[in-house]
N, C-alpha and C positions, 0 to 999 in steps of 0.2 A: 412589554419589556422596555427598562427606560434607555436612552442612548448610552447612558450611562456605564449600566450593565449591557449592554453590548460592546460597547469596547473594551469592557474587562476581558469579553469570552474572547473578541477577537485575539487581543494580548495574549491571552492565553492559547487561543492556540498555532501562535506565531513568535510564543516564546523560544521555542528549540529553535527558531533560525535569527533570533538575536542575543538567545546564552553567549555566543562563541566569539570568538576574535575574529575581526574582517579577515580575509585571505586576498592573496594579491590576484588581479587579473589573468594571471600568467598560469593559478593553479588550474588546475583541470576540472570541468564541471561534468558530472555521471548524468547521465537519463532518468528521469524519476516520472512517474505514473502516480504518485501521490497528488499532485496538482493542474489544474489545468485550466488552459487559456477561451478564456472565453470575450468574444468581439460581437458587438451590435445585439448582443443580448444571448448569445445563443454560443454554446463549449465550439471550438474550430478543433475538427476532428481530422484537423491536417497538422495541429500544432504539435511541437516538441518541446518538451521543458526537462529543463537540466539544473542540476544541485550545484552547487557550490559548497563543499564541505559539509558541515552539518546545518547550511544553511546560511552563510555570509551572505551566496548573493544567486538568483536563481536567470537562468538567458534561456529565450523565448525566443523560438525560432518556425517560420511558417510563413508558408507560398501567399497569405492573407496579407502581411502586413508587407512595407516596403523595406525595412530593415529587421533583422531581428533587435531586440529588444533585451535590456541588463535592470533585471529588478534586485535592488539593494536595501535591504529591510534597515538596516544601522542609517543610510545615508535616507531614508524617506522619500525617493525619486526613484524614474526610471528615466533611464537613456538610451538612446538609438548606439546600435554596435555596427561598425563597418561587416558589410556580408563575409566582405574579401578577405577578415578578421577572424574570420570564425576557421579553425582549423580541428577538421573532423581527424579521431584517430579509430587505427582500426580494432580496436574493442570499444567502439561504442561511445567514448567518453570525447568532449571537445575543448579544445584551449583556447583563452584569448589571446589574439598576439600581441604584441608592444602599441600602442595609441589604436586600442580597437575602437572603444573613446568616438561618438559624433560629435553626440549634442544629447542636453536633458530634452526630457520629455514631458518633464512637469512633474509634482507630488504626488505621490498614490492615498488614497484615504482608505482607511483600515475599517471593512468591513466582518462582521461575524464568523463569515468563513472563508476570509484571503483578503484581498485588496483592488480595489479600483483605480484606475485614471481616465483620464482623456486623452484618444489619440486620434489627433488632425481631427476632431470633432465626432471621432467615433464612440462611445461606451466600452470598456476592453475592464480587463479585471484577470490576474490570477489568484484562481481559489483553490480552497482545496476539496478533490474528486469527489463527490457524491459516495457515500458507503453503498457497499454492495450490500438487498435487504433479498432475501429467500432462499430457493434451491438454488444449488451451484454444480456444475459437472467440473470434474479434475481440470480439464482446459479452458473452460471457462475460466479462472482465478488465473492460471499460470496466462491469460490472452488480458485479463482485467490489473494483472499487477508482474510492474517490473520487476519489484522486492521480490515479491513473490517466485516468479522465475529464474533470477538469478539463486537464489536461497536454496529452491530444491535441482538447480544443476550443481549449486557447489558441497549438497548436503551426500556424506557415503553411508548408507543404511548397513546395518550389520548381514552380512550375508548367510549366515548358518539362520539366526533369528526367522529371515525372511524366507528361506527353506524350509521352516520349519513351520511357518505360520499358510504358508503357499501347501502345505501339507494338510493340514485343518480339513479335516470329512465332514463338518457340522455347518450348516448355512450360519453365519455372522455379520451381523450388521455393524458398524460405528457410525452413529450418527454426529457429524461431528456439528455443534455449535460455534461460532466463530463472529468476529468483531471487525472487518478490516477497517476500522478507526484505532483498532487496540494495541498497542505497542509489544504486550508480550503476544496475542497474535502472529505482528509480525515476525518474531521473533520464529514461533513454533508454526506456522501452518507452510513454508515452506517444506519443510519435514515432512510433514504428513500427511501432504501434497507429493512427495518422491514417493513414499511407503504407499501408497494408495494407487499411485501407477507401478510399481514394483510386484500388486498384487490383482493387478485386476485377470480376470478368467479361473480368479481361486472362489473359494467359498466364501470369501473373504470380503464383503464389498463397502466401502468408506462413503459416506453421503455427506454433503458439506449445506450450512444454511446461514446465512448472513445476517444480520441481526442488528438494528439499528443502536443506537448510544442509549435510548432508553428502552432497555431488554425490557421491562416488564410491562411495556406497551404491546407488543409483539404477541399476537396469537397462539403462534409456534413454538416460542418459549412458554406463556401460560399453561399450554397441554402439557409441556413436559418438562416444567415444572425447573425453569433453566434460570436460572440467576447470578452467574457469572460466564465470561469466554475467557479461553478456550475451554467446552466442556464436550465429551465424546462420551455417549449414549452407549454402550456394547449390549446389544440383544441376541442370545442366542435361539435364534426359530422368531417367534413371536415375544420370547420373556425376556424381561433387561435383566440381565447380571452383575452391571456394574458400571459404572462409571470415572473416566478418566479429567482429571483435572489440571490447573496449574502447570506448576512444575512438574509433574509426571509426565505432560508430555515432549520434554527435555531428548527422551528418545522415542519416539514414536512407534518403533516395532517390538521394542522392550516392554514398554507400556501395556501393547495388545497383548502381548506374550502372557505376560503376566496375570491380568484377567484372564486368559482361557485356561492355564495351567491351573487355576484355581475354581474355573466354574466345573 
């Protein structure tokens, strides 16, 4: 691959956090599990990293480094943030205060999947999280993504639906296929991550398998024949009956509902 097209892909996949208009210091930065800090060559599994809107500016925070750290994709630098600066709130989310502002830290160089610099002579880089590739258990994903988490605490599954599917006499599987590089994904596997713990000790049982950016490298896809995410496998006993796609998983107990009322 030439440098060339490498920094296309990088651009590309750090375009959603230079689409937007800067936001001031002052807005409030969310916890995000999308990205992460890695120092002296190796992810620091003590860091935090926090958003900035849909991405103006992301601050890096961790018992590693001496200050936390303000990466600014529009301004192409990072800077050291006063600690004293940083003001935790209690849902999670942290503000800069008035001159949180040190000092730069030098220009980050945009590599294929995040960014690099130099700190005080260390190797340091935020990039973004390695996809998750196989089996997955329901707490698994909800311990591997914040989105994730947040999505199906704030998701209300139909309750009659769920009564009804918790009712189910016939052993069923959904195997669900999934992308967490994949935008609509994110969108749906919080969902179907709630509906899956809402049914578990039924008949009912939801399998989740992660799937790298090129599905049709994938083994697991080849067997079964998977060529988009989100895609949910529905096997009643050992037989498939059907499969859920796309937009149908918009509601995820609806979805299931609907395949069984018609297998």
């Amino acid at each position: 691959m030439t440098e060339t097209m490498r920094r296309i892909l990088a651009l590309a996949l750090l375009l959603p956090l230079t689409a937007v208009a800067a936001v001031s210091a002052q807005d409030g930065f969310r916890p995000t599990s999308e990205y992460v800090f890695e120092l002296d060559g190796s992810t620091d599994p003590g860091a935090e990293v926090f958003v900035q809107g849909q991405g103006a500016a992301f601050l890096i925070v961790s018992d590693s480094i001496e200050s936390p750290l303000l990466v600014e994709p529009r301004a192409g630098d990072v800077k050291a943030v006063s600690l004293l600066k940083v003001a935790r709130q209690a849902d999670g989310t942290v503000n800069l205060l008035p001159n949180a502002v040190a000092a730069s830290e030098g220009a980050f160089t945009v590599e294929m999947d995040g960014v690099t610099f130099d700190l005080d002579g260390h190797p340091a880089g935020l990039m973004v999280k390695p996809p998750w590739i196989g089996d997955a258990g329901i707490q698994d994903l909800l311990d591997y993504s914040l989105e994730y988490r947040r999505g199906a605490e704030d998701y209300t599954a139909s309750e009659p639906i769920l009564r009804e599917l918790q009712a189910e006499d016939r052993p069923v599987t959904v195997r669900v296929f999934f992308g967490s590089w994949c935008p609509h994904c994110q969108m749906v596997m919080p969902r179907i991550l709630k509906v899956a713990e809402a049914l578990r000790g039924s008949k009912i049982a939801l399998e989740f398998y992660g799937l790298p950016r090129g599905i049709g490298d994938d083994p697991e896809a080849k067997r079964w024949d998977i060529d988009g995410v989100p895609t949910g496998v529905v096997l009643i006993g050992d037989r498939e009956v059907a499969r859920i796609s796309g937009g149908e998983w918009k509601i995820p107990e609806l979805a299931i509902k609907n395949v069984l009322d018609g297998a």
